[in-house]
C-alpha positions as CSV (number, residue, x, y, z in Angstrom):
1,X,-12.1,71.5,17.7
2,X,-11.9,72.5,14.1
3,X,-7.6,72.1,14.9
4,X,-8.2,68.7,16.7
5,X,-10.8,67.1,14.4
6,X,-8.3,67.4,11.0
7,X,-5.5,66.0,13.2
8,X,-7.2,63.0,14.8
9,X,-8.7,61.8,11.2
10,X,-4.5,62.6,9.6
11,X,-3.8,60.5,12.3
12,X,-6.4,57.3,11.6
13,X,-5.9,57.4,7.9
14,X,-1.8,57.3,8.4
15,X,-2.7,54.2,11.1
16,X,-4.6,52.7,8.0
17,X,-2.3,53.5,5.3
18,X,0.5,51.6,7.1
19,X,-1.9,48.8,8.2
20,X,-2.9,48.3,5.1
21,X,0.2,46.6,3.3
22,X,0.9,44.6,6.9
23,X,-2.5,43.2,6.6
24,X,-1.8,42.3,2.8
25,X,1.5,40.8,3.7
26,X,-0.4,38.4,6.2
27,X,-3.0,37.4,3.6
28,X,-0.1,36.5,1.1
29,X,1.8,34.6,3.7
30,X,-1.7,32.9,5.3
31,X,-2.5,32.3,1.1
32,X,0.1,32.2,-0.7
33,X,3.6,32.4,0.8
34,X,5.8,29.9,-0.5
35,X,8.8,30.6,-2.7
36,X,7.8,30.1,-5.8
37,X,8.5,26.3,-7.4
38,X,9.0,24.4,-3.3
39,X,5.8,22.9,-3.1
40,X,7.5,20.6,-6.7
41,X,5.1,19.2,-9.0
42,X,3.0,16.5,-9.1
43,X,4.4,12.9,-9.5
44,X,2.5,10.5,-11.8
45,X,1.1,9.2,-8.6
46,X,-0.4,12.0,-7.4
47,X,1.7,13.2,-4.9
48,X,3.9,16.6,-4.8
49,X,7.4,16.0,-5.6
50,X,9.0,15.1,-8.7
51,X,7.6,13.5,-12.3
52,X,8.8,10.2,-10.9
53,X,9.7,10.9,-6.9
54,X,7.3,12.0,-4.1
55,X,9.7,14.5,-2.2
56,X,9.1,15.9,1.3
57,X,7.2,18.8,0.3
58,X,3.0,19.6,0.7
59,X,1.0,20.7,-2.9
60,X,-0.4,23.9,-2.3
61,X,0.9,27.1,-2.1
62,X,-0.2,27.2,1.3
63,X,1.9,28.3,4.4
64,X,1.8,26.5,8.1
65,X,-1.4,29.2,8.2
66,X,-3.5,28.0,5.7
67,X,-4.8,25.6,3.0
68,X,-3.2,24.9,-0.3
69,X,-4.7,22.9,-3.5
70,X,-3.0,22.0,-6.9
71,X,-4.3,20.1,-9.9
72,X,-2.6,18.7,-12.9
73,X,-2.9,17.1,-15.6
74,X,0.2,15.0,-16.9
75,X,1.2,13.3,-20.6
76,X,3.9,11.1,-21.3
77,X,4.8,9.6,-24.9
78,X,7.5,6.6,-25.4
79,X,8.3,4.4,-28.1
80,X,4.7,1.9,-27.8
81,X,2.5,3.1,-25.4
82,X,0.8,6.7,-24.3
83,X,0.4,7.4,-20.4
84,X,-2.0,10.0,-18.9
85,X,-2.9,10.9,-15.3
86,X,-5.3,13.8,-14.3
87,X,-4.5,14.9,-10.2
88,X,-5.6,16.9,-7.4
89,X,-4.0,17.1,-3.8
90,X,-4.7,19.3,-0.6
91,X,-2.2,20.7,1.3
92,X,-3.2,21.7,5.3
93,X,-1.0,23.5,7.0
94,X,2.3,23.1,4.9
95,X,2.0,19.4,7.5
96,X,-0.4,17.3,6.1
97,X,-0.7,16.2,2.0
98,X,-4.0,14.1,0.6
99,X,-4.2,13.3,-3.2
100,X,-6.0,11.5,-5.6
101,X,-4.6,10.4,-9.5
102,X,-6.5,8.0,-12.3
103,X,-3.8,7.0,-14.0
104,X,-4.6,5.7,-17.7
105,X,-1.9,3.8,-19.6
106,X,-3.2,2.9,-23.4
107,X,-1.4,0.0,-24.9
108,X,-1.8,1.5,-29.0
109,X,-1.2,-1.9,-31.2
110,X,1.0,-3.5,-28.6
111,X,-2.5,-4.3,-27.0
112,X,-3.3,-6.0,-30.1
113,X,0.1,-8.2,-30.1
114,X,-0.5,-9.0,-26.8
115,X,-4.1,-10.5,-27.4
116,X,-5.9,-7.7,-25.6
117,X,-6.8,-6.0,-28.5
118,X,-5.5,-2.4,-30.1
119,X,-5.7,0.6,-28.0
120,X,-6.4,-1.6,-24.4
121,X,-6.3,0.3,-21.8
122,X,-4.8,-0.3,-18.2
123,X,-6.7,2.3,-15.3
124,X,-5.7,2.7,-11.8
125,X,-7.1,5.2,-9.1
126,X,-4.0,6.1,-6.6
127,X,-5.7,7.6,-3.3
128,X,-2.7,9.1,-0.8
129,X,-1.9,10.8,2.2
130,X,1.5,12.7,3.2
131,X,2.9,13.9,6.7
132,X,5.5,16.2,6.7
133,X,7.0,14.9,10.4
134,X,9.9,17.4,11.1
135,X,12.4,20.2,9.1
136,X,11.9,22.1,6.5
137,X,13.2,22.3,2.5
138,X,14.2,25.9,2.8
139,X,14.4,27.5,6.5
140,X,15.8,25.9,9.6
141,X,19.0,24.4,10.2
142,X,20.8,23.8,6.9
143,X,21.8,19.8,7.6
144,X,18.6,19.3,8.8
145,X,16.4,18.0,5.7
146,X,12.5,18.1,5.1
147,X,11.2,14.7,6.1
148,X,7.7,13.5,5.9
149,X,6.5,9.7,5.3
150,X,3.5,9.0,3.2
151,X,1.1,5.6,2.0
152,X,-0.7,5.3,-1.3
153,X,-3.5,3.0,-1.6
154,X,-3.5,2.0,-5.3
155,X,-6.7,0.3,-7.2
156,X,-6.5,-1.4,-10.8
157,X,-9.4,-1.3,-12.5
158,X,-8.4,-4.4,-14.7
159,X,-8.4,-6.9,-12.0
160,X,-9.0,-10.1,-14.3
161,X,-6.5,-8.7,-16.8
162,X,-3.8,-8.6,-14.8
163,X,-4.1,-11.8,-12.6
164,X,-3.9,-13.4,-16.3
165,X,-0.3,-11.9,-16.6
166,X,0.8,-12.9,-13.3
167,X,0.3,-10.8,-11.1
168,X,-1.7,-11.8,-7.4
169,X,-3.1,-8.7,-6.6
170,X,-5.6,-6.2,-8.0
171,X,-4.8,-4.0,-5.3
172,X,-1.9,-2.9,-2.9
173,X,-0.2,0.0,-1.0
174,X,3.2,1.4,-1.0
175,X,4.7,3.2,1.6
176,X,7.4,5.8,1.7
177,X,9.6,8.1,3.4
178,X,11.3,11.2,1.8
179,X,14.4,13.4,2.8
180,X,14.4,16.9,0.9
181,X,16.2,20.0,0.9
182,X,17.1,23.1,-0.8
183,X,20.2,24.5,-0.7
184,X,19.6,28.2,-1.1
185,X,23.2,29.3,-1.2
186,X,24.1,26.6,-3.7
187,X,20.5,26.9,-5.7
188,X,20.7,22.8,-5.2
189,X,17.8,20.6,-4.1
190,X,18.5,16.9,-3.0
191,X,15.8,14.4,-2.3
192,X,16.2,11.0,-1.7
193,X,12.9,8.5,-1.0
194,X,12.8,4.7,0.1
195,X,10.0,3.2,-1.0
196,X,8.4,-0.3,0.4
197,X,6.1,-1.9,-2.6
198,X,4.7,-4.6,-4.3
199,X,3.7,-2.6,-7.6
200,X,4.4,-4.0,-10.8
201,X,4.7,-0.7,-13.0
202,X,3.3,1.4,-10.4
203,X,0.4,-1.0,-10.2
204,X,-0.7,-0.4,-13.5
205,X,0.0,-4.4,-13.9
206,X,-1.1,-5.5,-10.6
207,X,0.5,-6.2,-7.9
208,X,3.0,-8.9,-6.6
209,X,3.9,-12.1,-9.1
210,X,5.5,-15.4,-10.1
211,X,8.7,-14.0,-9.9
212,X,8.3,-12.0,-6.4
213,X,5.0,-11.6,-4.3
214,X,6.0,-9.6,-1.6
215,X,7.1,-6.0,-0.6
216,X,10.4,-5.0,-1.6
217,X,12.4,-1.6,-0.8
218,X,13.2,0.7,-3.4
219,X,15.0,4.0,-4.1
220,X,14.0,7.1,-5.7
221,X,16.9,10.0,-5.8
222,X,15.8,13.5,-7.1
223,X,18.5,16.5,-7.6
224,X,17.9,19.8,-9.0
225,X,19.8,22.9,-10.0
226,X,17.6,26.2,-9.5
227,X,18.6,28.2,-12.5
228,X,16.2,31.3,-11.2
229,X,13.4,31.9,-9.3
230,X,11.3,30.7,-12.1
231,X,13.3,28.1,-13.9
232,X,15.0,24.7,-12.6
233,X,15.9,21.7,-14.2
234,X,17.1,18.6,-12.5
235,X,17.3,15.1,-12.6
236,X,15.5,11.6,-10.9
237,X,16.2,8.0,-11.0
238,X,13.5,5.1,-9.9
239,X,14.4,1.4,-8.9
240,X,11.8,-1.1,-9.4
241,X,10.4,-4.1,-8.2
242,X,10.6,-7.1,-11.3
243,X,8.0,-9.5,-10.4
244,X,6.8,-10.4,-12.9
245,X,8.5,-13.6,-15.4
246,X,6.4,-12.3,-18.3
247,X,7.2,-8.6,-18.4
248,X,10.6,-7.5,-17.4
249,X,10.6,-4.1,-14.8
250,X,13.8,-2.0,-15.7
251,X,14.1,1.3,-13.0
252,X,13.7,4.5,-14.8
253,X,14.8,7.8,-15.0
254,X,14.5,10.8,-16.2
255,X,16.2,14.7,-16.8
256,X,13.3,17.3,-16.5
257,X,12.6,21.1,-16.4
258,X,10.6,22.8,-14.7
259,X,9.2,26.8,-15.7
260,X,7.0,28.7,-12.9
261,X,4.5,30.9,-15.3
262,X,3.2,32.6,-12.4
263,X,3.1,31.4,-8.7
264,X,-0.3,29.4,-9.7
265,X,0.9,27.5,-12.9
266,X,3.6,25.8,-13.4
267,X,4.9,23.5,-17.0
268,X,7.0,20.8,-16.7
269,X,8.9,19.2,-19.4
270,X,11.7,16.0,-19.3
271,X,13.2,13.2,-21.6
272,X,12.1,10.1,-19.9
273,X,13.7,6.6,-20.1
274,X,11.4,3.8,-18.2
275,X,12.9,0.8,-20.0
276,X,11.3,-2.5,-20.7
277,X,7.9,-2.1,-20.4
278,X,4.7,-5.1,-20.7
279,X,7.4,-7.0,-22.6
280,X,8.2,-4.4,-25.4
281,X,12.5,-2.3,-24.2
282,X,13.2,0.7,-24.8
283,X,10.5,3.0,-23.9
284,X,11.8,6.3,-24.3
285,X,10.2,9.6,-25.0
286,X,8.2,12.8,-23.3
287,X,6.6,13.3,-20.2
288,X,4.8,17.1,-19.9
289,X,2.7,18.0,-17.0
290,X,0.9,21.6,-16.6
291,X,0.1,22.0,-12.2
292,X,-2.1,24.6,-11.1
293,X,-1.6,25.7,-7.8
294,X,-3.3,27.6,-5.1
């Protein structure tokens, strides 16, 4: 017994020592497991993705086993006007995406130009909800991209504001359908999204107008280079709807970068070039987003 007892306890605490890192492996995957920077960041609708494009990837660090969450908070600076959104999305199951953003776009003294007043701010809640249908950005077969479709119900909270300017709607949803996919080999991801909307300026200015009062179909391309595991930069381009006669829409685009601090935060930087905007061209400058992700 005193021979046997010494044995059979070697023996459990060998079964637990090589348990123990198989059990932590499962947590990270059921937690945690994605490769760093594929769930994107968040768009400035609240969606994952790009700054401008929602791609076909679910926020969250989340695997097929568990339940992800990310927050962000995003600024962007050009020529006239200041832009800021605050976000939060849930990811289940690596399948199925729900988000919510308040967008805030501050007119500075354009505001006062345009009769509204200095510093008149245009607000918008953006509610959505993401379903990754089939494929996958990174595993599976290599032609077969990521695809999920997705709906954002959009909500300006200047109704009487924007009906002045044209537009018909204080309200509207756009719908959408991504293709994405990584490349490993190549370090390349492509993403291409067709978007059916009605949004002038995401919505920020209403929706629908003299010019055009229906839904139109528009195109967001995404491609980035993955430099390491941490870093990628990349670039996106947005066509837009121009509905309304008093405030030309130009598409935008954009050249970002993208820095994974850990595999919970990530900073995003990119020059940004959105055009004419409430009557004033040009609008160029910064957009920076810090996501924390879970």
């Amino acid at each position: 017994m005193r021979i046997l007892r010494p044995i059979a306890v070697s023996g459990l605490s060998a079964f637990c020592f090589l348990l123990a890192p198989a059990a932590a492996d499962a947590r990270e995957m059921r937690d945690g497991g994605k490769l760093l920077l594929t769930n994107g960041v968040t768009t400035v609708e609240g969606a994952s993705g790009g700054g401008l494009a929602p791609w076909a990837t679910i926020a969250g660090n989340e695997t097929r086993d568990g339940i992800g969450l990310s927050a962000s908070a995003t600024v962007v600076e050009v020529k006239s006007y200041d832009y800021q959104s605050g976000g939060i999305a849930l990811g289940l199951f690596n399948r199925v995406e729900l988000s919510y953003a308040r967008q805030n776009f501050n007119t500075n003294e354009i505001g006062g130009a345009l009769g509204l007043g200095n510093d008149y701010a245009f607000n918008q809640d953006v509610f959505g909800a993401k379903v990754r249908l089939f494929g996958d950005i990174v595993y599976d077969n290599p032609l077969i991209p990521a695809v999920a479709i997705g709906a954002q119900y959009k909500k300006n909270r200047n109704g009487a504001v924007v009906r002045l300017l044209g537009a018909k709607d204080d309200d509207g949803i756009d719908y959408y359908a991504s293709a994405t996919k990584l490349f490993l080999s190549r370090s390349i991801l492509v993403n291409a999204t067709a978007r059916l909307t009605k949004a002038n300026q995401m919505g920020l200015l209403g929706f629908g107008g003299d010019r055009q009062g229906g839904y139109t179909v528009q195109f967001e391309g995404s491609v980035a280079y993955q430099l390491s595991r941490r870093f990628v930069f990349g670039g996106e381009y947005r066509t837009k709807p121009d509905n309304l006669g008093v405030a030309k829409e130009d598409d935008w685009f954009d050249a970002f970068a993208a820095y994974a601090v850990n595999r919970h935060l990530t900073a995003t930087v990119a020059y940004t070039d959105l055009g004419s905007i409430a009557t004033v061209p040009r609008q160029r400058g910064v957009f920076f987003q810090l996501q924390a992700a879970f």
